[in-house]
C-alpha positions as CSV (number, residue, x, y, z in Angstrom):
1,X,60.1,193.5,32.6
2,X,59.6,191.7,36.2
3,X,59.2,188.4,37.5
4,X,61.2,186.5,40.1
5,X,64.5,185.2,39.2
6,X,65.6,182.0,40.4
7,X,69.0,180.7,40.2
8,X,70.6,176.8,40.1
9,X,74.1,175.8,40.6
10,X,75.3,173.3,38.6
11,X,72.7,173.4,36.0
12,X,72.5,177.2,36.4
13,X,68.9,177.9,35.9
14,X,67.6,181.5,35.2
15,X,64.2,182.6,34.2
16,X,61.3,185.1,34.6
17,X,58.2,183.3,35.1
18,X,56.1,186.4,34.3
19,X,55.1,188.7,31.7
20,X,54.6,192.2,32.7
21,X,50.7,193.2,33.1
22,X,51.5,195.5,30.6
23,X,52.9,192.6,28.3
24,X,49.8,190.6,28.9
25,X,47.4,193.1,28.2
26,X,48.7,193.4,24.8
27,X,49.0,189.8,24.1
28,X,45.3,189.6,25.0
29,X,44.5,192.3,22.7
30,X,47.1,190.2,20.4
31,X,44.5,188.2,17.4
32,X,46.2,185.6,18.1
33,X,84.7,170.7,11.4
34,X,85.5,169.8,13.0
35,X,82.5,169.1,11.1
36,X,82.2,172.0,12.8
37,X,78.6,173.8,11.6
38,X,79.9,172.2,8.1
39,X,83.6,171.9,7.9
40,X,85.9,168.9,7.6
41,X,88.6,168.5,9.9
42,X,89.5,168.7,13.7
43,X,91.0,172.3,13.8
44,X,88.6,175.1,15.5
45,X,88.5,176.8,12.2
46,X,87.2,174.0,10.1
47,X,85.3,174.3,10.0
48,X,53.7,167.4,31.1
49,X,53.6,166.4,32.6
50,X,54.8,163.4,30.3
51,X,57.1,161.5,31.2
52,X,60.8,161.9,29.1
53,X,60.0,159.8,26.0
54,X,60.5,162.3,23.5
55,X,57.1,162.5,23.2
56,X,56.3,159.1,22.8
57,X,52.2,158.2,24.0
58,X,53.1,155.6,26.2
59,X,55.2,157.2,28.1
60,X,58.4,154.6,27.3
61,X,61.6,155.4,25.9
62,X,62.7,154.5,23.1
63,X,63.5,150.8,22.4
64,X,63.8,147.9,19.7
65,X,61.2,148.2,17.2
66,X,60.3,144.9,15.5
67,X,59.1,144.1,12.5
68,X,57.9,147.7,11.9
69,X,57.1,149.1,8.8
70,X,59.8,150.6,6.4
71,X,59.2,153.2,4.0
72,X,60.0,152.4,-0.2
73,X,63.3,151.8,-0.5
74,X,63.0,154.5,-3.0
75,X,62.2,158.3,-2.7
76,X,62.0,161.3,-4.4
77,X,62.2,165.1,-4.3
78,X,60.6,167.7,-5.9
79,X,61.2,171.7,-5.6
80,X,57.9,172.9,-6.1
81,X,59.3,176.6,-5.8
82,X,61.8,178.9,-4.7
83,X,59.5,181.0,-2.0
84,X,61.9,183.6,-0.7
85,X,65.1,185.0,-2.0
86,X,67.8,187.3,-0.8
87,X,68.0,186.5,2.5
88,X,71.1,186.9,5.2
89,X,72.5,184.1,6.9
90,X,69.0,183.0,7.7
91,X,69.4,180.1,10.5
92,X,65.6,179.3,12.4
93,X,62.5,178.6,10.9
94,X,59.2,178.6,11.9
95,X,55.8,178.2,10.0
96,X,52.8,180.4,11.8
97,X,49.5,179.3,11.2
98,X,48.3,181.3,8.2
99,X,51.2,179.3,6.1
100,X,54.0,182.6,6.4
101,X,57.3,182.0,7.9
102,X,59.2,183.8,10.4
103,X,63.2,183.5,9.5
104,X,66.2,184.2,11.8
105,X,69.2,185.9,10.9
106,X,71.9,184.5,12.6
107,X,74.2,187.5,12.0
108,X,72.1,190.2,12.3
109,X,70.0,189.2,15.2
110,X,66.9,189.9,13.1
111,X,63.9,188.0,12.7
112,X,61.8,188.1,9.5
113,X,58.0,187.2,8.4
114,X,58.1,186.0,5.0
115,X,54.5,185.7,3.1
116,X,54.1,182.2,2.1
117,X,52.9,182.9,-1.2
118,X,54.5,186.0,-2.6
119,X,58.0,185.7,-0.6
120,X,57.7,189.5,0.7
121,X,59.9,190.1,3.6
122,X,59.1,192.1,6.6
123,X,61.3,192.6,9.4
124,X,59.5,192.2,12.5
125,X,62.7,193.7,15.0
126,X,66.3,192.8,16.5
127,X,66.2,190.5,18.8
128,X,68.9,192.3,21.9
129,X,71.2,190.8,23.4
130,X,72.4,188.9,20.3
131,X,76.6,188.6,19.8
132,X,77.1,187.3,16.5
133,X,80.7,185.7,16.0
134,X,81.6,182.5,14.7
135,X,78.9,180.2,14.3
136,X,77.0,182.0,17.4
137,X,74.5,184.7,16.7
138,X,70.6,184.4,16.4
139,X,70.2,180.4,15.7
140,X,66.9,178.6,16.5
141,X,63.4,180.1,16.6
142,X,59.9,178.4,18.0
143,X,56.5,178.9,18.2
144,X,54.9,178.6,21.8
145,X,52.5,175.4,21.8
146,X,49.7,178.4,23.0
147,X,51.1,180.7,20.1
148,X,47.1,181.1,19.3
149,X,47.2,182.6,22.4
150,X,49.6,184.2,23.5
151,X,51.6,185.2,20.6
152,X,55.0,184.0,22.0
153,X,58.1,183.4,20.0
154,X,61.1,181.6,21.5
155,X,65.0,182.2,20.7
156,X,67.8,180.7,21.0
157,X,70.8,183.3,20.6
158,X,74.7,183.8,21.8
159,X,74.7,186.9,23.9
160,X,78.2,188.1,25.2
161,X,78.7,185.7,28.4
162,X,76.5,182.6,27.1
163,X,74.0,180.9,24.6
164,X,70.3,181.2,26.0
165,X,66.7,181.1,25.3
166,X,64.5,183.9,25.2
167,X,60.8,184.8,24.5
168,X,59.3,187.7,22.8
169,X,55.8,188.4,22.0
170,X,54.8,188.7,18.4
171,X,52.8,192.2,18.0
172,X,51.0,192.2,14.6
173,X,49.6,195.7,15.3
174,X,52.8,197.6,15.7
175,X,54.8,199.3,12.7
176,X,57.5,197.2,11.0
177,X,60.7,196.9,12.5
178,X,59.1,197.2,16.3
179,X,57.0,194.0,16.7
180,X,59.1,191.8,18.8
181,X,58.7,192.6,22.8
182,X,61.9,192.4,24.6
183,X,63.4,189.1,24.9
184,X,62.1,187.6,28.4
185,X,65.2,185.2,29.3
186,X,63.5,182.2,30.3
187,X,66.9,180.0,30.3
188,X,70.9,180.5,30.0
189,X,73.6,179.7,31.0
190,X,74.6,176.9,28.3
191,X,78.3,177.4,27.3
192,X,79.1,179.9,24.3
193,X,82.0,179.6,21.4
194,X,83.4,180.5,18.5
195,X,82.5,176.7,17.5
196,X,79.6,174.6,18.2
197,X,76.7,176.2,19.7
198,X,74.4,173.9,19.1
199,X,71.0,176.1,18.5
200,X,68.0,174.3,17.8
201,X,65.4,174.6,19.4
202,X,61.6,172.8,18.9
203,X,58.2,172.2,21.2
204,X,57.9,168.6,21.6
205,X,54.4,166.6,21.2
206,X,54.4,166.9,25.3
207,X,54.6,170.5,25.0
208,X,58.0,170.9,26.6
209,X,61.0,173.0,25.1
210,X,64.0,171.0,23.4
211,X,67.0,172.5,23.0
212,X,70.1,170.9,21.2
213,X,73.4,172.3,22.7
214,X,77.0,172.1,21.5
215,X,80.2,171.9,23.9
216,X,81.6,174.8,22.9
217,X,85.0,173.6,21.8
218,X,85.6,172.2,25.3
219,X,85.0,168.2,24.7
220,X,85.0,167.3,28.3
221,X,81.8,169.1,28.7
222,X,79.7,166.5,27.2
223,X,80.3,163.7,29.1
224,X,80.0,166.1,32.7
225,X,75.4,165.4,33.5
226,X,76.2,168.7,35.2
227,X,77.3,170.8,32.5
228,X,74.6,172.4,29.6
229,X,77.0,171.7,27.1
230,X,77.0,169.1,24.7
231,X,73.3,167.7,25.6
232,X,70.0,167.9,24.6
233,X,68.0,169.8,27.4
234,X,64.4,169.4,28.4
235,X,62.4,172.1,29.6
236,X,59.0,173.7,30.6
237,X,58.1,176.7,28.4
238,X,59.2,178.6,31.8
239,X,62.4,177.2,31.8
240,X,62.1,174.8,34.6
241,X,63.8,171.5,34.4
242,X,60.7,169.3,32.7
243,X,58.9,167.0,34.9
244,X,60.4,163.1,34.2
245,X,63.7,164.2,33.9
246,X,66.4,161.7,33.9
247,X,68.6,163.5,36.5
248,X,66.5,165.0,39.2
249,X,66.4,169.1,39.1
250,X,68.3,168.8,36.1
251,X,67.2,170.1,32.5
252,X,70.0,168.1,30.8
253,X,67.8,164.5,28.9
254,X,70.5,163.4,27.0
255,X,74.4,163.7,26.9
256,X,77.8,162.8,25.3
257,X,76.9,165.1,22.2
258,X,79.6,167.2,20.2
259,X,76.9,169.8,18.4
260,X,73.4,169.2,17.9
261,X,71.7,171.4,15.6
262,X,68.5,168.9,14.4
263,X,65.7,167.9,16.3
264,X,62.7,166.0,14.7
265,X,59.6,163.9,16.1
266,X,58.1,161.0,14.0
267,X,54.8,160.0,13.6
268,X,55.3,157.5,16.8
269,X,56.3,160.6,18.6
270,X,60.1,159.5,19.2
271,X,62.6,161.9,19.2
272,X,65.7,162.0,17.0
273,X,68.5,164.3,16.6
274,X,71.8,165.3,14.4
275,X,75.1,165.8,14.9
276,X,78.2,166.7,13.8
277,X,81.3,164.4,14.0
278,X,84.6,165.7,14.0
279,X,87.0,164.0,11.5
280,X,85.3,160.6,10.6
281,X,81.3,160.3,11.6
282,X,78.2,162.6,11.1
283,X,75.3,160.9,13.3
284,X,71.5,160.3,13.3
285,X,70.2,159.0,16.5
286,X,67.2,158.3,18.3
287,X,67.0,160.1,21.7
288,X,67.1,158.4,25.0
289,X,66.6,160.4,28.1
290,X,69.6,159.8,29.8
291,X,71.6,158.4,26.9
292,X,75.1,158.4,26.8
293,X,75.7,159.4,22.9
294,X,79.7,159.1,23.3
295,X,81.2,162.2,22.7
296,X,84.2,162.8,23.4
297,X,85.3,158.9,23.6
298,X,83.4,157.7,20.4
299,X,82.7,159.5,17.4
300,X,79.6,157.2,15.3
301,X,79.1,153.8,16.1
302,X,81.4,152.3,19.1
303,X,81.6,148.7,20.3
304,X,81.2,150.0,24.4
305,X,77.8,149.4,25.3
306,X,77.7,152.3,27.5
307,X,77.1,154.9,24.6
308,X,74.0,154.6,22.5
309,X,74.6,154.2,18.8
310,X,73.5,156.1,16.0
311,X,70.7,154.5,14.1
312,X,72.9,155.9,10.6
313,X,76.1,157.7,10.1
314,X,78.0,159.6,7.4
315,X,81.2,160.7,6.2
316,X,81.3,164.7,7.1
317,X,82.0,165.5,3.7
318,X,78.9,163.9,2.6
319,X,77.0,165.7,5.4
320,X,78.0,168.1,8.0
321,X,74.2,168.1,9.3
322,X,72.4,170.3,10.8
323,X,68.4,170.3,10.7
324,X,66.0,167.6,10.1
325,X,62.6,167.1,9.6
326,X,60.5,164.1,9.4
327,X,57.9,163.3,6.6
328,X,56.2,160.2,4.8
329,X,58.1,157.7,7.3
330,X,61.5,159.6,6.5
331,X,63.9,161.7,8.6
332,X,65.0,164.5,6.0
333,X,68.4,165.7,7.0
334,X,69.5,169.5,5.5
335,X,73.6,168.7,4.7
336,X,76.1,171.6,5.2
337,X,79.3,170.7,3.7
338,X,77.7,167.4,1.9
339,X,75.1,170.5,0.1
340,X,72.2,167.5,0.0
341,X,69.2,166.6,1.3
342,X,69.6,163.0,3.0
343,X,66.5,160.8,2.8
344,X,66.5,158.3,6.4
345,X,64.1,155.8,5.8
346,X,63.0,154.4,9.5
347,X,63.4,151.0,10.7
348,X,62.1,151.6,14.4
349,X,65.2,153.6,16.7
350,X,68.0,150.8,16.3
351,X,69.0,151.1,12.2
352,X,67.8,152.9,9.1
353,X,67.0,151.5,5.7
354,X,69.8,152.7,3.3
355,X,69.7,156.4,3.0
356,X,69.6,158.2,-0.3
357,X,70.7,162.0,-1.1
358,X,68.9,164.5,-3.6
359,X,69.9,167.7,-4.6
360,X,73.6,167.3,-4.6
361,X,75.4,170.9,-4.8
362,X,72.2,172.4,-6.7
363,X,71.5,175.1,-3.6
364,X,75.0,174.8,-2.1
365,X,74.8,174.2,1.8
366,X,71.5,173.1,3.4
367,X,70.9,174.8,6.7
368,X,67.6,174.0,7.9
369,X,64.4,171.7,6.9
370,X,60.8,171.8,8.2
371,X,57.8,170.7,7.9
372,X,55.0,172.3,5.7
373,X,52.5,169.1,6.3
374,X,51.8,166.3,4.4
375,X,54.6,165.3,1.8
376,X,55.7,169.1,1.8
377,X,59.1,170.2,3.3
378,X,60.7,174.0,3.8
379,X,64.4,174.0,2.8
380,X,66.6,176.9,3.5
381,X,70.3,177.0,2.3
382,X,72.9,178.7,3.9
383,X,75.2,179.8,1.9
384,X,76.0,183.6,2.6
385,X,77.2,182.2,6.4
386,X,80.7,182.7,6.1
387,X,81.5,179.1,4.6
388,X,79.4,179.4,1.4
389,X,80.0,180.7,-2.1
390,X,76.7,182.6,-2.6
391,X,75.6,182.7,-6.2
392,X,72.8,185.3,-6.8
393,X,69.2,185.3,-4.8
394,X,71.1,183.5,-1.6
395,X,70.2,182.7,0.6
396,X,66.8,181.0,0.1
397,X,64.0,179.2,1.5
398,X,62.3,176.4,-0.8
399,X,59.4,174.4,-0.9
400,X,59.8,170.5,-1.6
401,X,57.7,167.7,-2.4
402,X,58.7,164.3,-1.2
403,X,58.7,160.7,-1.1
């Protein structure tokens, strides 16, 4: 595969910004702890041109929000059914348009169409490159916002020197086991470790590439703008630093963040993000570009008002989180070592309405949560990750109804 290669320091920068002409003919042809990943304690073994809003129309960041609406006080959840079975440390999800799901396997490297109604699995290749250790491996997975087009699917893996993000096409027509095309690295870089690799990876409602990032072990890269660790980085589906960036040439948006692994827009197109705490506080906030979240110096809510405050925190027994989702006016928040679903019930991007927690230790440890549309969610667990106790069928993906 060529394409020019241009390299940053400081933020070091690396991507291809072209597919092949062999690559593109096919895609035309194409139909379209530490609460650390889950564990208590503070041993490394515990575990677009819009502007930077997070999406938001206006352009603004996020601020105050009076007198908003607030969703019941009350929810509920329902499982509607258990849609796949039997899966292997599955980590990323992400719907395609005909209502399947394609599943990462964060040990294997793999990635996995599952039919949406019967729950058959088809491996669709190994994803190279991958080097699976720890809580590193094959992590997030996105659709490109021109998927209809040209059948792209981003990656965020650990390869041997770093954590990066790749792109593949999707190739429907080949055999089984052979319809990934090899990874095109659009950016790496971001610091690897055996601990907190952050992961997650979504397309925003301005079409850029979010990334949440962890620091690695090393604490004193999240408060360094010029490190990749610890942040949540911006991007262009190229790889480029997004236009609106807080720091100029930069792709780091926000900083002062021990792991993210949840990254969720709501229906006012404002970003918020999880994260793991260390010994005390688990954290929801609502993203800022260039917010200071406080890590290593405060761990949940602080009195310095240079570091933004979480809008709702938890103990990391009760939550160890990792994704979220938002649906009916709620963030949903998949709990690791909690093993429950969190219900966030929005007050604007300054508090929460008292939060409320289903499926206590019914699936074991929640990995990821998406959404199906509509009041529907996807829940996989994650239980066969090296920190579970997998009962039989783990791990799954689930489909929830809520409220």
């Amino acid at each position: 595969m060529t394409g020019r290669t241009r390299r940053f320091e400081g933020t070091k920068i690396v991507h291809r910004r072209a597919v092949t002409a062999v690559l593109a003919a096919t895609t035309l042809l194409l139909t379209a702890g530490c609460s650390s990943d889950g564990d208590g304690g503070s041993s490394a073994t515990g575990s677009d041109s819009a502007a930077p809003s997070g999406g938001t129309p206006s352009g603004s960041t996020p601020t105050q929000q009076a007198a908003e609406a607030t969703p019941p006080a009350k929810g509920s959840v329902k499982v509607v059914r258990t849609v796949a079975t039997g899966l292997k440390t599955p980590w990323g999800l992400a719907p395609l348009p005909d209502g399947d799901l394609l599943v990462s396997s964060r040990d294997e490297g793999t990635i996995s169409r599952v039919d949406g109604k019967t729950g058959r699995k088809t491996e669709l290749g190994q994803v190279s490159g991958v080097s699976a250790a720890g809580e590193g491996g094959l992590l997030g997975i996105a659709l490109s916002p021109d998927y209809a087009s040209d059948h792209m699917v981003y990656a965020y893996f650990t390869s041997a020197s770093d954590n990066r993000i790749a792109r593949m096409v999707y190739d429907e027509r080949k055999p089984s086991g052979d319809q990934l095309g090899a990874p095109d690295t659009v950016f790496k870089g971001i610091p690897k470790g055996y601990i907190h690799n952050g992961g997650r990876i979504a397309f925003g409602p301005d079409k850029m590439l979010y990334a949440g990032t962890g620091e690695s072990g090393n604490t004193g890269l999240s408060q360094d703008t010029k490190s990749l660790g610890g942040k949540i980085l911006r991007l262009t589906p190229e790889g480029d630093p997004a236009p609106g960036n807080p720091f100029p040439g930069s792709a780091v948006y926000s900083y002062g963040h021990r792991n993210v692994q949840g990254l969720a827009w709501d229906s006012k197109q404002r970003l918020f993000a999880s994260e793991f705490g260390q010994d005390t506080w688990d954290e929801l906030n609502a993203i800022k570009p260039g917010g200071n979240y406080g890590w290593p110096d405060a761990e949940g809510k602080s009195d310095d008002k240079k570091f933004q405050n979480p809008i709702d925190q938890w103990h990391t027994d009760d939550a160890s989180p990792s994704g979220i989702a938002y649906a009916e006016g709620s963030v949903w928040m998949a709990g690791l070592k909690g093993q429950r679903l969190w219900r966030i019930p929005l007050k604007g991007t300054e508090e929460s309405a008292d939060p409320q927690d289903f499926l206590k230790g019914e699936y074991g440890r929640l990995r990821t949560v998406v959404s199906a549309g509509g009041d529907k969610l996807w829940l996989v667990t994650s239980n066969t990750d090296g920190r579970g106790s997998p009962q039989q069928g783990d791990d799954r993906i689930l489909e929830i109804q809520v409220s």
